[in-house]
Structures are given as C-alpha cells and as structure tokens.
N, C-alpha and C positions, 0 to 999 in steps of 0.2 A: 253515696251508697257503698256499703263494704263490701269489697270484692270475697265472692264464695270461693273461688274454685280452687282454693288450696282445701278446704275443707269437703270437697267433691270428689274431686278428680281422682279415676282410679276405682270410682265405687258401684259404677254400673246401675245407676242412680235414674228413676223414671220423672217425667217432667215434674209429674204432681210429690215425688223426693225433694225434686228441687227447688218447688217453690213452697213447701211446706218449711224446709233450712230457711233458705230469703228470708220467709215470714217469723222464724224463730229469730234471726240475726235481725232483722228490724225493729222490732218489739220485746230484743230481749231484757228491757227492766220490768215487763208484767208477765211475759209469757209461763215464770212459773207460776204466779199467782192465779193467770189464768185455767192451768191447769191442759190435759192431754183433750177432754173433751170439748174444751172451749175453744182450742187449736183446730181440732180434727173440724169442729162445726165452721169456724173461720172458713174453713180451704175447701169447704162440702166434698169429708171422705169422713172416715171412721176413726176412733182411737186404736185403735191394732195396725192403723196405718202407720202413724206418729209413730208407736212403738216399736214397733217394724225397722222402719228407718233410724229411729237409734243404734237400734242391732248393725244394719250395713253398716254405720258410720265407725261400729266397733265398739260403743257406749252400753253397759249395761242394760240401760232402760232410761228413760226422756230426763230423771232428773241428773245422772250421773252426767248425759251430753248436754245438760243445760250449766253445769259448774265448772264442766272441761271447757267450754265454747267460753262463758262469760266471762273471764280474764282475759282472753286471746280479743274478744271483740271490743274492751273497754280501753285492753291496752290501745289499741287504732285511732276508736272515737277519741280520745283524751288523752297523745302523747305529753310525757311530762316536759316541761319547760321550764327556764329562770331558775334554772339549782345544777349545780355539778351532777352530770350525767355518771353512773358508777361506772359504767363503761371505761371511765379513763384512768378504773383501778383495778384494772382485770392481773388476775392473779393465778398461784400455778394450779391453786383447789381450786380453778375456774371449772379448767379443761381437764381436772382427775375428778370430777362431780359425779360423769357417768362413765369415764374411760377408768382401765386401770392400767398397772404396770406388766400385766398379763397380757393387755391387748398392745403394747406397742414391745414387748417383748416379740409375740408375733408379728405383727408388724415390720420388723428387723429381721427375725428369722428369715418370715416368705415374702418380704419384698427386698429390703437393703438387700439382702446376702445373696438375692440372684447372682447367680457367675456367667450361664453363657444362653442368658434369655434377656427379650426386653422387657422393661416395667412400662406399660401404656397406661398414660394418662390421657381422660376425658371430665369435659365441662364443657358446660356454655355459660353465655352470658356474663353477670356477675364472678359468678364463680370458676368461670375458664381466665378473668386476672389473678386469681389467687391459685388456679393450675399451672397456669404459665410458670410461677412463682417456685411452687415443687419442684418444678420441669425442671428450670436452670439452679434450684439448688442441688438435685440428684447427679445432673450434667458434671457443675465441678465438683461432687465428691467419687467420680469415677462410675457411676451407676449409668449403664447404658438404656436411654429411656428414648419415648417417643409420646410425643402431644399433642392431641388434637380437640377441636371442639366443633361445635354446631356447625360451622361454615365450610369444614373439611366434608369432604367426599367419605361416606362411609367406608368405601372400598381400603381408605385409611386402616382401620383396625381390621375388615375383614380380608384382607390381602395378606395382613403379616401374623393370625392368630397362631400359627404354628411356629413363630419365630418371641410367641407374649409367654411370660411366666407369671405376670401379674398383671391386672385392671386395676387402676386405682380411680376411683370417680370422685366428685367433687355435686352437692347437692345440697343448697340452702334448704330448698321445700322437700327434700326428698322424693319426691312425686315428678320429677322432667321426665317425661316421657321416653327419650331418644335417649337416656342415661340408661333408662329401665330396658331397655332394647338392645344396649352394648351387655349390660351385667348379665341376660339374658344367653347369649349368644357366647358370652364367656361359659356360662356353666355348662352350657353345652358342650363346649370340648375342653372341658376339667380345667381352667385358669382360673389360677385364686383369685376370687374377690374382696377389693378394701372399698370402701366410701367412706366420707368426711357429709355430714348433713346435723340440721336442727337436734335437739333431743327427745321431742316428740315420734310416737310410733309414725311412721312413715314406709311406703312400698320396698323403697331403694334399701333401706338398712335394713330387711326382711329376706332381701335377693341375701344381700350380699353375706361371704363369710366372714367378714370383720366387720364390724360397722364402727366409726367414732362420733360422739356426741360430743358438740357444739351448743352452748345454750343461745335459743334466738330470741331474742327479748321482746320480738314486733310479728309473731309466728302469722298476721295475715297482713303482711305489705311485702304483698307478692310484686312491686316493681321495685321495693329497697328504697324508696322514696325517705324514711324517719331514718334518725340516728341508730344506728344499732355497733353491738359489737360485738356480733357474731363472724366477720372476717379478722376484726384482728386478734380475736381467741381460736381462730382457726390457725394464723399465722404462727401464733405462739406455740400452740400444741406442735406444727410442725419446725420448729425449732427443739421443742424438747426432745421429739422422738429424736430429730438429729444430734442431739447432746447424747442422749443415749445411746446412740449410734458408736458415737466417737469416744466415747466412754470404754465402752466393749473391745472397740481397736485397739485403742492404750494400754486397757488390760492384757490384752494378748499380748500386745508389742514385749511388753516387760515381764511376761513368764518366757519369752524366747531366749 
C-alpha cells in the first residue's frame, strides 16, 4: 500500500477525507474513468464531498488532483530499473529550475553576511546529514552557526533566539512538523526564514521567507527507501550559493 501521509498531513483532513484519498491512490488507473459520483457512491457520501476534499488538498477540482497525484503515485508503484538513473547527470539548470540568482543573492545577503548573530540550522532525519553538511561548511568559512535536529532539546533554539539572525531548515517533504514549529517561533520574533525542501507546494516553503526548490523525483517515499537525487541536488546547490559567495569576496578583495 502507498503510504498517504505526505499527501495529508497538515490538511485538517476528516476520516471519511481520508479514506476517500486511500480509495483514489488504490484505484487510481479507473478512478477517473469512474468519475466523482461512482467515488462518492463507493465511500457512501456525496459528490460535493469528493470535490470538497480536492479543494483542502489545494487541487482545483477532483480532475486537476487526479493528474497531480497520478505521476507521484506511478512513480512509487513502478520505480524505474536496468537503465542509467539521470540522477547521476544532475546539472547546474537542475537546481536553477525553480531557484534563481535572486534567491541566493539573498540568501548571501541575509544569511552569509551576518556579522554579529548566529545562523541556526535545523533538520531531522535524513535531512539533519545534509544539515550537518551546511553546518561544518559555514563553520570553516568563518560563519558563526549553530546545529540542531530532532534529538536536540528544543530549549536548543528557544534559549539562543535573541542571539539567531537566521533559521535555515532543511525539509525533503516539506510538511515535518517540528520544522514548521521552529519557522514558526522564528517569525514570531522577526528571524529571517531560509528552507531547502522538494519543489512541490508544501507548508514549510509557505512559512518561510526564502524557500529553495529541490526536484524530488520519488515525492511519496516518505522513508527515502528508492534511488533519488534530490540530496545530492541539494548538496550541489549549496555548493553554488558558496561559489557565489566567494565569488563576491574576491570581487571586493580586488576593488580594495
């Protein structure tokens, strides 16, 4: 069974929401065929329900969330096999697909160029290896930073907010709960927000004031189980902002 709850979560979603989703993600090679009222009869509720819940999910109306879901759910059933993965030709139009030279322009401005705040970094999981990774490359270019994830004591971030200039979070599904709780608590007392997540609308890129887009090629293998290359397009991207980075240094160095 294909797990939902990256397509859930976050949506305030009533049982019979959710088993209406199940029933569309199990049956999605007839569901459109079968149409909103052959659904709604299935589940014994109404067609204005169906319709309904496309709306929470964010979708037009039932067929617009039946074309958005059905690549996400076929990619799962049917990862591809026996051929060169593209993944292992990720390139720099990977990661300027949905970023541009504007957002890590900022990105430099209101993170790098802090002078006398910290840059806090948060993740978990998966993605608290690819924080860590930020963490010690900000560490030796002189950026004074601080890293925590899921295992840390929240009192972590909430003890030093008045000493943070920036959150930068880290989010495959966009949707981690205890991410959305830090970016939260930032905006509360004015600390720019950055995230790194899928390129899909998601909660966390919506907080946040920066958001970067990552393409995630497996968007419902919420355990990262298949091949994907959505961390090492993550990696790369933060390589280039740091090119850019050191780029601007140089320049200045040499009008001195």
């Amino acid at each position: 069974m294909i797990d939902i709850s990256k397509i859930i979560q976050g949506r305030n979603l009533s049982e019979l929401d959710v088993q209406i989703i199940q029933y569309i993600v199990d049956h999605i090679d007839t569901v459109l065929h079968k149409g909103v009222r052959e659904i709604a009869k299935d589940n014994y509720t109404s067609p204005a329900t169906v319709i309904r819940l496309s709306k929470k999910l964010g979708y037009t109306g039932f067929v617009d969330m039946y074309y958005q879901l059905l690549p996400m759910i076929k990619k799962v059933e049917r990862p591809q096999v026996g051929e060169m993965e593209d993944f292992l030709q990720i390139s720099q139009k990977d990661f300027l697909s949905y970023n541009s030279l504007e957002d890590i322009e900022t990105f430099i401005s209101q993170v790098m160029n802090l002078k006398h705040k910290y840059i806090f970094i948060y993740a978990t999981g998966f993605s608290a290896i690819a924080a860590d990774y930020l963490y010690k490359k900000l560490l030796v270019l002189g950026r004074k930073t601080i890293f925590a994830s899921g295992t840390d004591s929240i009192g972590v971030f909430e003890n030093n907010l008045e000493d943070v200039g920036a959150l930068v979070v880290i989010s495959k599904s966009g949707e981690t709960q205890v991410v959305i709780e830090k970016l939260q608590a930032a905006k509360e007392h004015l600390v720019f927000t950055a995230s790194f997540t899928k390129e899909t609308s998601n909660r966390i890129a919506e907080l946040s004031d920066l958001n970067f887009k990552i393409t995630d090629p497996n968007k419902l293998d919420d355990r990262n189980m298949l091949p994907s290359s959505f961390f090492p397009g993550l990696l790369l991207l933060f390589e280039f902002i740091f090119k850019q980075y050191l780029d601007q240094l140089g320049a200045k160095e040499r009008k001195q």
